[in-house]
N, C-alpha and C positions, 0 to 999 in steps of 0.2 A: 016277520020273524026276526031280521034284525035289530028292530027296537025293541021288543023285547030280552034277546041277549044284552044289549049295552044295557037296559034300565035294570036287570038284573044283577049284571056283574059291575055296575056302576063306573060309568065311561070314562067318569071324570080320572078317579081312582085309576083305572086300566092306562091312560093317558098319561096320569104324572108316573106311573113306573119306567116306562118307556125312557132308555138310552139315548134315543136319538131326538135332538131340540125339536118342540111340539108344541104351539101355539095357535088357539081359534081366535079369528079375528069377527068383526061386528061386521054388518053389508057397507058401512064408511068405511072399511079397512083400517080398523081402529084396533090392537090389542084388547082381546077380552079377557083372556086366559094363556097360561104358559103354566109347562112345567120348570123343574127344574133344569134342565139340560139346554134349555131354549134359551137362560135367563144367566145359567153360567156362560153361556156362548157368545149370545148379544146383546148383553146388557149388564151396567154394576148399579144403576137407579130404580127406579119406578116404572115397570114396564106396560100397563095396563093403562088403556087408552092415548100409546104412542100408537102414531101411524105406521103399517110395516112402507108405505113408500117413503118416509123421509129415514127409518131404520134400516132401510136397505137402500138408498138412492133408486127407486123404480117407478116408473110412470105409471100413474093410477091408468091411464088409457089404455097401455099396454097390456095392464094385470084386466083388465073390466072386455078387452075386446079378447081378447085368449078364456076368458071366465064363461063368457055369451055363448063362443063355440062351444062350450062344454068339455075342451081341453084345460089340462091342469096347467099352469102357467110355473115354467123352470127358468129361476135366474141364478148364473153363477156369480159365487160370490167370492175373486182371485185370492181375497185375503188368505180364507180360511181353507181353499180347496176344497169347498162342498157347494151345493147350489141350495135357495131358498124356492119351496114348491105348492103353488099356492093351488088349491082347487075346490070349487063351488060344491058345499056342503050337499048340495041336491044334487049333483053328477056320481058322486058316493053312498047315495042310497038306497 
């Protein structure tokens, strides 16, 4: 049922409205997509196919071993007083 709602109301679309910074990354943790909120926040270049661990300083092993459990993976980020919150597109479905 839920792939239906998103292919309907167009996920992509529903995603770049979103307030809060929003980016899917690739299974390398590579930037695929952002909106804009993501890209006023973390970035003034080219942000599609940076890595989010060298964009966030975080270890692939940590984000990959928190991802396996099926737990979403939270790093705070002191700069900005928010955390970055990573979690396996198949635990959300």
């Amino acid at each position: 049922m839920s792939d239906d709602i998103l292919s309907k109301y167009a996920a992509e679309d529903l995603l770049a409205l979103q307030n809060a910074a929003v980016a899917i990354a690739t299974n390398d943790l590579k930037i695929a997509w952002y909106n804009q909120s993501f890209k006023k926040n973390f970035g003034t270049g080219r942000m599609k196919g940076i890595s989010i661990t060298n964009l966030f300083s975080i270890s692939e092993t940590e984000i990959l071993s928190n991802i396996k459990s099926k737990k979403s993976f939270v790093h705070p980020l002191a700069d900005s007083n928010s955390n970055v919150i990573i979690t396996d597109r198949k635990s959300v479905v």
